[in-house]
Backbone bond lengths (Angstrom), bond angles and torsions (degrees), N, CA, C in turn:
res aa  C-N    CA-C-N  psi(-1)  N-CA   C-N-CA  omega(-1)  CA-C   N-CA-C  phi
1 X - - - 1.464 - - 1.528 109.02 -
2 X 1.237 107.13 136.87 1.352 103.54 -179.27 1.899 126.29 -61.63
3 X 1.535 96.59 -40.43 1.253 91.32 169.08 1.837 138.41 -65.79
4 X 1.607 100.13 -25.76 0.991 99.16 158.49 2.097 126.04 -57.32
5 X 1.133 95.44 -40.62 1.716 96.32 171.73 1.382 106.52 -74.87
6 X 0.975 116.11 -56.87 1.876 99.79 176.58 1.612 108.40 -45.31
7 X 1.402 132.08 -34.67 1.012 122.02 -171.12 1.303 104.35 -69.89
8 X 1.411 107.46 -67.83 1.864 121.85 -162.31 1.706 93.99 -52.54
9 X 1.334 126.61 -24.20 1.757 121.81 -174.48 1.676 95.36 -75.95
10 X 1.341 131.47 -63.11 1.513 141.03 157.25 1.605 115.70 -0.89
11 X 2.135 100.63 -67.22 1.132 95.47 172.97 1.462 130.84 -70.37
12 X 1.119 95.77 -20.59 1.949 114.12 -155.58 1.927 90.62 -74.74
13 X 1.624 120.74 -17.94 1.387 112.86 -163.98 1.482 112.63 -98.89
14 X 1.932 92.55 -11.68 1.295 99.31 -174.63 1.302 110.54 -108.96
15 X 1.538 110.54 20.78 1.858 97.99 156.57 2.029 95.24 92.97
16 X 1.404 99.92 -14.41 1.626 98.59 -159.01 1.839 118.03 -73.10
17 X 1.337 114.65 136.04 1.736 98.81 -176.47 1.627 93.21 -97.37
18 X 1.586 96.53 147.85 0.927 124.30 -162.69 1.503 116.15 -146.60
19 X 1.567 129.70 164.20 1.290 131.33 -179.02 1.590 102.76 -160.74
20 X 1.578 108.51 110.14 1.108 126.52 172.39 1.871 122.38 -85.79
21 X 1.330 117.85 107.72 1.443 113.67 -168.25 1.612 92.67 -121.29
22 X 1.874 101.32 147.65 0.801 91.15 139.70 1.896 132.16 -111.03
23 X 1.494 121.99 -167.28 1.515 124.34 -178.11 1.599 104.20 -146.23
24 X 1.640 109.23 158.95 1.567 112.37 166.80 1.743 113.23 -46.00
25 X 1.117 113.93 139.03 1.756 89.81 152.39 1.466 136.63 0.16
26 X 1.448 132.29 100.00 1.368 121.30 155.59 1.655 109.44 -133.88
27 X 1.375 99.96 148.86 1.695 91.61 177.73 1.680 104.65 -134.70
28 X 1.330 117.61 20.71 1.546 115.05 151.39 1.641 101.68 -125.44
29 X 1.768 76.44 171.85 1.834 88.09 -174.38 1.309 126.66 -62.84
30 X 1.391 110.88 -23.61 1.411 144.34 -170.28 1.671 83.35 -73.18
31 X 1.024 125.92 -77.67 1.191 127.74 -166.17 1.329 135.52 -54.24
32 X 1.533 95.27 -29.42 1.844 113.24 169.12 1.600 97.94 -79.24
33 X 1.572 130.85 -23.57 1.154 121.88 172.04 1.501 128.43 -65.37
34 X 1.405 95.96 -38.05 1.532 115.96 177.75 1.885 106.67 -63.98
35 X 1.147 105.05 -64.62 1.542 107.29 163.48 1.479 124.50 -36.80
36 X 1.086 111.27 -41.41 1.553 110.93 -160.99 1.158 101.77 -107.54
37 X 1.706 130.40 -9.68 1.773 129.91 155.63 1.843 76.07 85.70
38 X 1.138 130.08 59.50 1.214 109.17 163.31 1.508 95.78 -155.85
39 X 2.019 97.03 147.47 1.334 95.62 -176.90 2.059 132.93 -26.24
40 X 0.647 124.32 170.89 2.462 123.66 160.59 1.870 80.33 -65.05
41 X 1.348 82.34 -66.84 1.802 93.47 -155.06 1.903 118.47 -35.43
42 X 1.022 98.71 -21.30 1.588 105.76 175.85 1.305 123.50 -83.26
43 X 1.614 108.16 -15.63 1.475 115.41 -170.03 1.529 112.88 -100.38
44 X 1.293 102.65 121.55 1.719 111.38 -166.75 1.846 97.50 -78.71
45 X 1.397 88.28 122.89 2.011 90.35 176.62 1.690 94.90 -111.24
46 X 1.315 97.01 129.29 1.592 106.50 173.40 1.739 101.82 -105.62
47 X 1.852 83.73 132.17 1.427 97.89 164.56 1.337 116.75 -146.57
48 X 1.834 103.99 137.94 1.216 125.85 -164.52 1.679 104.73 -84.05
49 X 1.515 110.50 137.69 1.408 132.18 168.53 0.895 127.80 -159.48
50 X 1.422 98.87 140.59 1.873 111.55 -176.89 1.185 123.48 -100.13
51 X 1.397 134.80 136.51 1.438 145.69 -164.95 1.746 97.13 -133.18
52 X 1.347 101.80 168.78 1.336 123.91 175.24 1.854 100.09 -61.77
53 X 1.119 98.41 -28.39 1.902 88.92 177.99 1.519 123.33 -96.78
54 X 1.412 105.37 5.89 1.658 133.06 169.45 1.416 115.30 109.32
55 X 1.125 125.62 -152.20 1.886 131.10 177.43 1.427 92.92 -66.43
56 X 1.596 76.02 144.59 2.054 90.60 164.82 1.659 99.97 -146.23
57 X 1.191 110.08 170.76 1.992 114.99 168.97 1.054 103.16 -116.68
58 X 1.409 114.10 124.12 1.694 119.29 153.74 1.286 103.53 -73.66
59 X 1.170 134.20 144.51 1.816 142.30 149.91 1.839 98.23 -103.46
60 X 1.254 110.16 120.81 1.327 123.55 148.72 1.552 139.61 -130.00
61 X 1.509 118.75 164.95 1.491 82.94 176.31 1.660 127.89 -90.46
62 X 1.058 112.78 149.07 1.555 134.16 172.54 1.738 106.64 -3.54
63 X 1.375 111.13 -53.23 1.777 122.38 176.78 1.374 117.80 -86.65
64 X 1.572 111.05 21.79 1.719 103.00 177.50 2.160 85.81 -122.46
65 X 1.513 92.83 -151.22 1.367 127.97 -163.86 1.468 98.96 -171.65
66 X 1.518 101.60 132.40 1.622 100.02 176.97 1.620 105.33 -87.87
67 X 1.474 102.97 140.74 1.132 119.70 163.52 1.810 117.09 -59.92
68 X 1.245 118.29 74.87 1.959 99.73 -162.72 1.752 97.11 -62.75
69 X 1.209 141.53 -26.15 0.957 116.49 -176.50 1.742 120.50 -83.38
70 X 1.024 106.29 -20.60 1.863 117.40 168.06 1.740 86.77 -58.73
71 X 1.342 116.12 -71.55 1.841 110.61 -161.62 1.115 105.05 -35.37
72 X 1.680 109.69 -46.20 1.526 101.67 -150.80 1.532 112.45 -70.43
73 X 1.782 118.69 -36.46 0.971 110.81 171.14 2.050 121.84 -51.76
74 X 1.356 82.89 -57.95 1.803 95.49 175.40 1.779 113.02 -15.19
75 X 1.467 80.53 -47.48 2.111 89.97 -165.26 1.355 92.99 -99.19
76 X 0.833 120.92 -2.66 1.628 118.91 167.06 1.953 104.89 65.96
77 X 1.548 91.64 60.71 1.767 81.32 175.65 1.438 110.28 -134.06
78 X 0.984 112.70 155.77 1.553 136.41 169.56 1.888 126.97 -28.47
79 X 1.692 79.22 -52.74 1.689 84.97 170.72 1.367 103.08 -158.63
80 X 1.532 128.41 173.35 1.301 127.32 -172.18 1.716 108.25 -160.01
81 X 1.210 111.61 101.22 1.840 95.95 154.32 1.160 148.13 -139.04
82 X 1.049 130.01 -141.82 1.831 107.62 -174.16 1.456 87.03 -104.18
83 X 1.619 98.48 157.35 1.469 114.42 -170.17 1.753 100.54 -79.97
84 X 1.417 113.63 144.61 1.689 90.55 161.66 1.593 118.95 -90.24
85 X 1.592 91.45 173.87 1.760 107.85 176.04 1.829 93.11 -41.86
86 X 0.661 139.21 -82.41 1.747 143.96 -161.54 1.633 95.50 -49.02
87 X 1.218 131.35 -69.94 1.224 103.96 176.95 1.555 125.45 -50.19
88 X 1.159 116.62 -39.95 1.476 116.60 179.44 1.616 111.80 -64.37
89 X 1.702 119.76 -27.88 1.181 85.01 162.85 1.676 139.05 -89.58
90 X 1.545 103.69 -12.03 1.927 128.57 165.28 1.851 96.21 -49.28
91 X 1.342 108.39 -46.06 1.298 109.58 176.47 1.466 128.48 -47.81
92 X 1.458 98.64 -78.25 1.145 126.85 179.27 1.945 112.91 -90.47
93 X 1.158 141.91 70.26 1.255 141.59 -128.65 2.257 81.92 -97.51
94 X 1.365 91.41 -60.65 1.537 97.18 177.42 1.181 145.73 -63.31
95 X 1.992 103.52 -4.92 1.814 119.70 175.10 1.962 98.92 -96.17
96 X 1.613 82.32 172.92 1.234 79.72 174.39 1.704 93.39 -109.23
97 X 1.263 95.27 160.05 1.691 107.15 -163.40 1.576 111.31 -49.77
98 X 1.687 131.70 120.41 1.229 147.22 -163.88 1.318 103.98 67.14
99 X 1.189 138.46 12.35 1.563 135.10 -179.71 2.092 99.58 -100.27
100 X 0.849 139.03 26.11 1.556 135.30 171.98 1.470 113.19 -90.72
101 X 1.396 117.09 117.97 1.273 130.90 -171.85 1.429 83.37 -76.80
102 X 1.863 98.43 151.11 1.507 129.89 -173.61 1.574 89.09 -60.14
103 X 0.959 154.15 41.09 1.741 135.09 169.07 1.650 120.68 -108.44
104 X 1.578 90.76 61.45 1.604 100.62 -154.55 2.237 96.92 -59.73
105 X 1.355 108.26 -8.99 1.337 93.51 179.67 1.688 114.79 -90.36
106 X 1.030 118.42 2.71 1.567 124.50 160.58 1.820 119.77 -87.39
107 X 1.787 95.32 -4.06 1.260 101.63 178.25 1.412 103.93 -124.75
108 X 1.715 147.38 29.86 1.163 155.16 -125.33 1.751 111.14 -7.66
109 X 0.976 121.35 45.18 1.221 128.51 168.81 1.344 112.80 -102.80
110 X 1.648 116.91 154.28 1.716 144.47 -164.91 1.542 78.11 -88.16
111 X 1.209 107.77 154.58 1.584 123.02 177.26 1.567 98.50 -148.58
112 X 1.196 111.11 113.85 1.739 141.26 165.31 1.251 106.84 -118.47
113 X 1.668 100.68 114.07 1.404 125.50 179.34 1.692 110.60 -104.02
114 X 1.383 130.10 124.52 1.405 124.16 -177.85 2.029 88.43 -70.02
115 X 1.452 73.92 170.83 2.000 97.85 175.01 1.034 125.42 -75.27
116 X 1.114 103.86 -25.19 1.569 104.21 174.92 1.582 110.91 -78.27
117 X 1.058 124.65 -39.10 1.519 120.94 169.44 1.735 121.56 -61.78
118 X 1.219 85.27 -26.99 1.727 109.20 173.62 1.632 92.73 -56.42
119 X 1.374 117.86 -52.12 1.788 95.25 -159.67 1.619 121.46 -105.09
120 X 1.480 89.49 24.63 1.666 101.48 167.42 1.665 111.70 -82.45
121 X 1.426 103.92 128.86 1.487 96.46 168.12 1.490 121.71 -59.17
122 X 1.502 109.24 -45.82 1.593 98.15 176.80 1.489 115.14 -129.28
123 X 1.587 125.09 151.62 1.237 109.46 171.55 1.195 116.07 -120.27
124 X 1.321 123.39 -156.06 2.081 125.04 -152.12 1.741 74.13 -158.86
125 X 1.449 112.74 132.74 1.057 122.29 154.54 1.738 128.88 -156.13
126 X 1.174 135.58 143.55 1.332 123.34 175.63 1.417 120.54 -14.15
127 X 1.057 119.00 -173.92 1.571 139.57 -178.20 1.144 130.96 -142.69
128 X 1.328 107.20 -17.57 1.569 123.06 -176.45 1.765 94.27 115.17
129 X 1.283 133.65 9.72 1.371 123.78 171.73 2.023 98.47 -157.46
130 X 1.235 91.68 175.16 1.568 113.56 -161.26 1.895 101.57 -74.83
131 X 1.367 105.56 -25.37 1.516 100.52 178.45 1.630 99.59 -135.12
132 X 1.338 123.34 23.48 1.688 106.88 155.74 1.689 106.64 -102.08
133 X 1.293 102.32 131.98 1.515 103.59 161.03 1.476 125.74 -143.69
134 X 1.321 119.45 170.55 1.619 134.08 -152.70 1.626 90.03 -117.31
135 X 1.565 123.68 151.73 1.236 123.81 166.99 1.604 76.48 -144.82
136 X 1.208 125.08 148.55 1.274 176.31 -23.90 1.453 176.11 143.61
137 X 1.139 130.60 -7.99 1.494 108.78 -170.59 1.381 140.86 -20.84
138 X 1.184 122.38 111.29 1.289 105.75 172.48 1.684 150.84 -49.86
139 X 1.440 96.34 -29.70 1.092 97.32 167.73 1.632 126.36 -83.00
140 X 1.490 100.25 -2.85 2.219 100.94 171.22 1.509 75.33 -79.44
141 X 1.379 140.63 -111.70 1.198 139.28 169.19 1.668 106.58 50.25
142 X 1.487 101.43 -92.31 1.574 109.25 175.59 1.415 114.74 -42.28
143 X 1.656 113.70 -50.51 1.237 117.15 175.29 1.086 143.64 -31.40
144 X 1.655 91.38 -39.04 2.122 109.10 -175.92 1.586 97.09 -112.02
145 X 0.821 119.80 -3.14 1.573 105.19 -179.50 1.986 106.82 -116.63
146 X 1.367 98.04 -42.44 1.738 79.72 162.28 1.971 94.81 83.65
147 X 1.063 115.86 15.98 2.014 121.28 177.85 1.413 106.39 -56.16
148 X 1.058 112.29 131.46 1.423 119.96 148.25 1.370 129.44 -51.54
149 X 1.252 128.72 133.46 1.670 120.25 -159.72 1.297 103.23 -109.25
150 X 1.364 130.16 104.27 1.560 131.58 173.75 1.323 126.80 -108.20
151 X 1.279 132.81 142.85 1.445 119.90 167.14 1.688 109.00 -73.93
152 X 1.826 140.22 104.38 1.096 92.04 -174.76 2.121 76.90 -146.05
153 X 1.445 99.90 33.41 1.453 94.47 -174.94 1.461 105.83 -102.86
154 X 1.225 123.59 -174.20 1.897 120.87 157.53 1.544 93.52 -153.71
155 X 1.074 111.72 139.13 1.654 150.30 178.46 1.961 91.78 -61.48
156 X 1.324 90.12 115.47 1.607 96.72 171.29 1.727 112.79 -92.10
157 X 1.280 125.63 147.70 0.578 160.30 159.76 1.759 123.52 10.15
158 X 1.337 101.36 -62.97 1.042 165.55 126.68 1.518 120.46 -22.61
159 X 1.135 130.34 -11.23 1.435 136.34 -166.79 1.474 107.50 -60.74
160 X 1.360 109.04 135.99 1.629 124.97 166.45 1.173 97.61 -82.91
């Protein structure tokens, strides 16, 4: 996939360590967790939304659900909603649908990361497909992308 090489070239320029795996099929976070033997909580789930000021990325971890009305206040906007399947793929033309690694600045997108993902040392995230994934540090992560840090997730139910 192409985005996976644009990515792994991204990291490879920025000095960043990294570990590319692949897994069977999964298309929730839960499931890339289960695969990859690594905590929900480590796995960055990107989700696309549109506001009056255009697309943005939430990054959260794998065991929450974004609060959209906490974000919306956070960023202080008017209105907020989830992007659809059709925009996400005009968006994202080269992932496969929910497979777009959090690097909303290789995609000119705002990247808002909740806090709790903020205080994981490392995370697990897509690749641009359902079984490539990236593990991490978080803080190179912060480094190249530059996210805004919000509280705007809540812990499901359900938590790994």
């Amino acid at each position: 996939m192409p985005v996976l090489a644009n990515l792994r070239e991204f990291l490879d320029q920025n000095g960043v360590e990294y570990t590319h795996t692949i897994h069977p099929l999964a298309y929730t976070a839960r499931e890339v967790a289960m695969a990859e033997c690594v905590p929900a909580r480590e796995v960055a789930k990107t989700v696309i939304f549109l506001s009056e000021q255009g697309y943005g990325m939430a990054v959260l971890p794998g065991d929450c659900v974004v609060d959209l009305e906490q974000l919306r206040l956070d960023l202080g906007l008017s209105r907020l909603r989830l992007a659809t399947e059709a925009e996400l793929k005009d968006l994202f033309p080269t992932c496969e649908l929910g497979a777009m690694p959090p690097f909303g600045n290789l995609f000119g997108l705002p990247v808002y990361v909740d806090s709790r993902l903020a205080g994981e040392d490392m995370i697990t995230f897509n690749a641009g497909t359902h079984r490539d994934v990236i593990h991490m540090h978080f803080a190179d992560f912060e480094r190249l992308v530059h996210p805004s840090i919000v509280p705007f997730a809540r812990r499901t139910t359900m938590a790994v």
